[in-house]
ZAROVEX-827440 format. One record per residue (C-alpha): residue number from 1; x, y, z. Coordinates in Angstrom, 2 decimals. Layout:
% residues N
<atom nr="NUM" x="X" y="Y" z="Z"/>
...
***
This chain:
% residues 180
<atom nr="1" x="17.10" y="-1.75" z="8.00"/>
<atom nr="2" x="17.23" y="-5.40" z="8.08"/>
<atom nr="3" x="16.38" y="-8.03" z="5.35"/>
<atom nr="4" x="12.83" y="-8.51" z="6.21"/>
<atom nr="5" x="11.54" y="-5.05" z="6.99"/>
<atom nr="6" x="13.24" y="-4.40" z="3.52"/>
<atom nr="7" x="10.66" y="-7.16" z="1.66"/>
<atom nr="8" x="7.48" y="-5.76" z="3.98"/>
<atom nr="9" x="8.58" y="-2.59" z="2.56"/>
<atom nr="10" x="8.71" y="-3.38" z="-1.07"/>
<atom nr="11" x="5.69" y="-4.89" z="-0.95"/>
<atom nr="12" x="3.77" y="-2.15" z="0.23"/>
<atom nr="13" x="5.95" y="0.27" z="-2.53"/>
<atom nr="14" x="4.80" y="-2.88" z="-5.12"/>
<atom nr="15" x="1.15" y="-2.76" z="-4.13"/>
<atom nr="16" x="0.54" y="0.66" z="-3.78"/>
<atom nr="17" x="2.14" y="1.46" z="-7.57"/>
<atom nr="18" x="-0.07" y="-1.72" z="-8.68"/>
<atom nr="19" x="-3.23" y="0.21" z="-7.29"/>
<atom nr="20" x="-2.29" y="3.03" z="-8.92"/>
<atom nr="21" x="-1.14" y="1.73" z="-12.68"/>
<atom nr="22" x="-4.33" y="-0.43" z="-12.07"/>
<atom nr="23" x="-6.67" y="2.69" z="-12.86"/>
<atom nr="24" x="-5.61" y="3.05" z="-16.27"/>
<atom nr="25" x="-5.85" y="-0.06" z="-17.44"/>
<atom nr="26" x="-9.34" y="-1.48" z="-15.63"/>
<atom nr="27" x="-11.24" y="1.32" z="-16.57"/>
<atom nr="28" x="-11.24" y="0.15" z="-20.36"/>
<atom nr="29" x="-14.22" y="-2.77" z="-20.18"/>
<atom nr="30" x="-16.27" y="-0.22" z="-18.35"/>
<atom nr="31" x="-16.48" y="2.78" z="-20.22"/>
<atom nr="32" x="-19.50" y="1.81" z="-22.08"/>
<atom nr="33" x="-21.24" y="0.91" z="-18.58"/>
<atom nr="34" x="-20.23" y="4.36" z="-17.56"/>
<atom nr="35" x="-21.02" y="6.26" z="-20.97"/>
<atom nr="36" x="-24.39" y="4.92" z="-20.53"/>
<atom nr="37" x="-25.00" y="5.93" z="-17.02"/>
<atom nr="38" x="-24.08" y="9.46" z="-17.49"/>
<atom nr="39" x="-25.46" y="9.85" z="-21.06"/>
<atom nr="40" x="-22.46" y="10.80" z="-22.94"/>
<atom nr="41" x="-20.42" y="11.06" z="-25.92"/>
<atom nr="42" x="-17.24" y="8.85" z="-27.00"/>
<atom nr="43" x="-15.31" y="12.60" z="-26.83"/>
<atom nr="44" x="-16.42" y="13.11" z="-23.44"/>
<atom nr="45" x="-15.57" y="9.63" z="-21.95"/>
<atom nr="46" x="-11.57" y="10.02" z="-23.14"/>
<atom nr="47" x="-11.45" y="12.28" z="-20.30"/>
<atom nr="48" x="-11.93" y="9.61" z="-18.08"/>
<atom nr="49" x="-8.52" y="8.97" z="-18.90"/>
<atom nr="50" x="-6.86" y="12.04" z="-19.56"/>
<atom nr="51" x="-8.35" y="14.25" z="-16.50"/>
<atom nr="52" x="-6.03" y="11.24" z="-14.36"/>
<atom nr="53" x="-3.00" y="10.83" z="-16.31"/>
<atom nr="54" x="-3.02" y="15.22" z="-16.76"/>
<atom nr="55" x="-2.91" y="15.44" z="-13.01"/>
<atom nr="56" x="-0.87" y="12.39" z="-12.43"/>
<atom nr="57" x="1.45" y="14.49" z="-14.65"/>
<atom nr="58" x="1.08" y="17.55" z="-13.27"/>
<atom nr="59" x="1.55" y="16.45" z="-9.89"/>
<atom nr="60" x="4.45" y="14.20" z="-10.04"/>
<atom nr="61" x="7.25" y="17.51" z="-9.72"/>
<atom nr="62" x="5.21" y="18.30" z="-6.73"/>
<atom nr="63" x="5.39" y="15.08" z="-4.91"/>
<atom nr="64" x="8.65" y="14.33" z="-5.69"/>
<atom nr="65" x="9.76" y="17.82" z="-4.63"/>
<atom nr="66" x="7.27" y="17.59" z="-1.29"/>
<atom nr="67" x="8.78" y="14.08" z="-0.33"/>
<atom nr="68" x="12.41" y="15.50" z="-0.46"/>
<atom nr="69" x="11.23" y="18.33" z="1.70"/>
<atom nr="70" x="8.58" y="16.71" z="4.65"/>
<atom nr="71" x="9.96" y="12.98" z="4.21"/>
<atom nr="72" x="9.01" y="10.08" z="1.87"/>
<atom nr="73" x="6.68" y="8.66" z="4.48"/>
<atom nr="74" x="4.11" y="11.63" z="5.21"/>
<atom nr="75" x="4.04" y="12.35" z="1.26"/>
<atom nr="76" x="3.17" y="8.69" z="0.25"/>
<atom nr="77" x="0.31" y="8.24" z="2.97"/>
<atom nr="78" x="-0.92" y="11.66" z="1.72"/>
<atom nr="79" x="-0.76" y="10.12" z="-1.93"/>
<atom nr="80" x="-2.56" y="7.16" z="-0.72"/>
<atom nr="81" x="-4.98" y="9.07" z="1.15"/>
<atom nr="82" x="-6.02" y="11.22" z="-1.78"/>
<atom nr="83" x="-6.26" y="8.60" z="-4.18"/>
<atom nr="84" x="-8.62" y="6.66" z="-1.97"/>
<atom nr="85" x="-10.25" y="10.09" z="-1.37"/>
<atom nr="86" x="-10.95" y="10.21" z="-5.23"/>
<atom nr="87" x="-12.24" y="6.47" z="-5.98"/>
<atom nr="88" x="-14.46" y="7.12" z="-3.56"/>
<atom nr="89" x="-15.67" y="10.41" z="-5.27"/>
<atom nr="90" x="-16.11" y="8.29" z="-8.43"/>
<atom nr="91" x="-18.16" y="5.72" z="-6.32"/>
<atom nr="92" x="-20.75" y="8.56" z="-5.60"/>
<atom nr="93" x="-20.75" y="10.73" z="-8.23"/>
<atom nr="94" x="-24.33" y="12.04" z="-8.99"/>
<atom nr="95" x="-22.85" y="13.56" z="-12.77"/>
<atom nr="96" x="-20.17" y="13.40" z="-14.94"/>
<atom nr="97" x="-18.46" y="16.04" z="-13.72"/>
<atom nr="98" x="-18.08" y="14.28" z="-10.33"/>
<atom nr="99" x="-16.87" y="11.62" z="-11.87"/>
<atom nr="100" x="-14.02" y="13.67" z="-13.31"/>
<atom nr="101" x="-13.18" y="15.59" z="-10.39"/>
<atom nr="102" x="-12.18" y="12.33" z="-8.42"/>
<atom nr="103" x="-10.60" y="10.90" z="-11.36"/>
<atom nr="104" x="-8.75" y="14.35" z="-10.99"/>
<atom nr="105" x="-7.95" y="13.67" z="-7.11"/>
<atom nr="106" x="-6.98" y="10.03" z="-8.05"/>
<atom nr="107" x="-4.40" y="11.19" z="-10.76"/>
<atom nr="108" x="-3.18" y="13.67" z="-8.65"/>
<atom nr="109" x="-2.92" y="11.34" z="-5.48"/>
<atom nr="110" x="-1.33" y="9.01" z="-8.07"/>
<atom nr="111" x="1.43" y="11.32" z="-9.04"/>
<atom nr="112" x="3.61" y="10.68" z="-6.34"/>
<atom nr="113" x="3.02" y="7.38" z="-5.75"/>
<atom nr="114" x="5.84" y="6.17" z="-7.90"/>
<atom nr="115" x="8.63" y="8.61" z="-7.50"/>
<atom nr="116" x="8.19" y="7.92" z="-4.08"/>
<atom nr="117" x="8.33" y="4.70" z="-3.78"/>
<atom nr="118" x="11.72" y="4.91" z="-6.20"/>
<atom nr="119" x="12.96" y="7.53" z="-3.59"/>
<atom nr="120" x="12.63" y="4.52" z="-0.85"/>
<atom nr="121" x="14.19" y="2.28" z="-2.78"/>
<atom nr="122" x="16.83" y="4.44" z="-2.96"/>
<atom nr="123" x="16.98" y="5.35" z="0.59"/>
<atom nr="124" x="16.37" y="1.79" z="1.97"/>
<atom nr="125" x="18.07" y="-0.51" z="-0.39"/>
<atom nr="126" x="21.95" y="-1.01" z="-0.83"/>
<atom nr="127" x="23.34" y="0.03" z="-3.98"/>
<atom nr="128" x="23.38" y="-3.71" z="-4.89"/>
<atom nr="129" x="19.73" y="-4.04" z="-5.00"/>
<atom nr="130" x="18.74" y="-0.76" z="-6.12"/>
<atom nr="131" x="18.85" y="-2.01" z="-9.76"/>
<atom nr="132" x="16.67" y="-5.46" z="-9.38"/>
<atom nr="133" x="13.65" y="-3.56" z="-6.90"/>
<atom nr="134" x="13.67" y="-0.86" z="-9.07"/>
<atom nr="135" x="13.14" y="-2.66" z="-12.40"/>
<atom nr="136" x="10.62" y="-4.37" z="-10.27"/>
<atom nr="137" x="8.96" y="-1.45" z="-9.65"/>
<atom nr="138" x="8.72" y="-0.54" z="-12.98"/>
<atom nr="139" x="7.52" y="-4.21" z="-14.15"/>
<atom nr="140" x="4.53" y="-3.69" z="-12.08"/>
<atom nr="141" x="3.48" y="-1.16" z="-14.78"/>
<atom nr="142" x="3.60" y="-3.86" z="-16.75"/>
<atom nr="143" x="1.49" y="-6.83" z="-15.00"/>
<atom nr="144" x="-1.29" y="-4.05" z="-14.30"/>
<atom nr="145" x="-1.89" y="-3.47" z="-18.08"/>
<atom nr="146" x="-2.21" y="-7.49" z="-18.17"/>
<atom nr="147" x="-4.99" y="-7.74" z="-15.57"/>
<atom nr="148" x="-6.50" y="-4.62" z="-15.44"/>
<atom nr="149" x="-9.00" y="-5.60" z="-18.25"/>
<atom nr="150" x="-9.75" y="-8.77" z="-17.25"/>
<atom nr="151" x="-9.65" y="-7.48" z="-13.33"/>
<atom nr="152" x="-12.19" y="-4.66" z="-14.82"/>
<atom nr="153" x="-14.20" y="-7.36" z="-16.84"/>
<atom nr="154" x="-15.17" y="-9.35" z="-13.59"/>
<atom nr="155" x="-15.67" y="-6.33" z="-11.61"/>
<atom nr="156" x="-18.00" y="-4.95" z="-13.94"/>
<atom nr="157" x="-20.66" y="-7.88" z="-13.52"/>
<atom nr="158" x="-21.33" y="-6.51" z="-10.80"/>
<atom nr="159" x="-21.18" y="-2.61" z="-10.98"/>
<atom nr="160" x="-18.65" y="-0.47" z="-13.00"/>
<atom nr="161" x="-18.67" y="1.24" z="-9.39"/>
<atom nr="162" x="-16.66" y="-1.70" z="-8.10"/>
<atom nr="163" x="-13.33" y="-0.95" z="-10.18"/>
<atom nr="164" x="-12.96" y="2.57" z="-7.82"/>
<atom nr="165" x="-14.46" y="0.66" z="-4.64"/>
<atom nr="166" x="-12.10" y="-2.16" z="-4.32"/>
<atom nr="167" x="-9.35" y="0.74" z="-3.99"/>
<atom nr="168" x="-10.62" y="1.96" z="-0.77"/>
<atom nr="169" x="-9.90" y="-1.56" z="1.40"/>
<atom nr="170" x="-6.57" y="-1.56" z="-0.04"/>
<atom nr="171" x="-5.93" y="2.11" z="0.62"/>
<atom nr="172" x="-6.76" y="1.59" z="3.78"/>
<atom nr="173" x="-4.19" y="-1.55" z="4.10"/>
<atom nr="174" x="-1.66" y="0.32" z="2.59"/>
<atom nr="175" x="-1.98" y="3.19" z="4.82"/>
<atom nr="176" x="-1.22" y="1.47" z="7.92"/>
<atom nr="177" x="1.78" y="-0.71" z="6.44"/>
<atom nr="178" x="3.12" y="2.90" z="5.60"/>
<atom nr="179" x="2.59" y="4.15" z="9.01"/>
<atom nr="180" x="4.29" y="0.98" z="10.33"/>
***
């Protein structure tokens, strides 16, 4: 694989583990938007968090295991896909309960978005470079607990829906850069 397809690469790997590290950390300025709408308690809205990081957890053995099995490729656009599949179940959730069933689909289409994209790096990249794109990688976690709150504070002047919709364009993006 040459230099360049290399850099289109990691910056698909980059963005999609962005997206997903995102979702933790936006979701903080909106929870009282969201505990509102729904009518809830403060015990009820921590599962906002913990339905998604339980599956993310749950899943991640799975993916990993799937993506050694049927290729990195097909498991990461299924990732993607279900991921966007859950924001948008968030978007248009009539109830709470909804609301945690795509946060469920998000954390689980979140799971294998990382080991994944590690997996590439260690398929695509020489043993060199491994190190540096890894470490990356992992310093995306990072930059996404910087700006998630203040990317979640702008969103929400407009809708708390907007954190979950502004996935779906970049799902979409993502999906055909990993099909490429």
């Amino acid at each position: 694989m040459e230099e360049r397809q290399r850099r289109r690469l990691l910056v698909t790997l980059l963005l999609g583990t962005l997206m997903a590290a995102l979702d933790l950390a936006i979701i903080g300025p909106a929870l009282p938007a969201i505990q509102a709408d729904f009518g809830i308690d403060s015990r009820a809205l921590a599962w906002i968090f913990n339905i998604y990081i339980l599956f993310q957890l749950v899943g991640t053995p799975l993916m990993a295991k799937l993506s050694d099995r049927f290729g990195r490729r097909p498991v990461y656009v299924l990732n993607l896909a279900l991921f966007g599949a859950g924001s948008i179940v968030v978007v248009v959730a009539p109830d709470f309960a909804t609301l945690l069933l795509g946060r469920a689909v998000q954390g689980f289409g979140a799971s294998g978005i990382f080991p994944v994209a590690s997996a590439v790096i260690g398929d695509t990249f020489p043993p060199e470079k491994r190190g540096p794109t890894l470490g990356l990688l992992g310093a995306v976690f990072g930059i996404a607990f910087l700006l998630g709150p203040i990317l979640g504070g702008v969103l929400l002047r407009f809708s708390w829906h907007w954190l979950f919709l502004i996935n779906v364009p970049i799902i979409l993006y993502l999906i055909a850069q990993a099909l490429r």
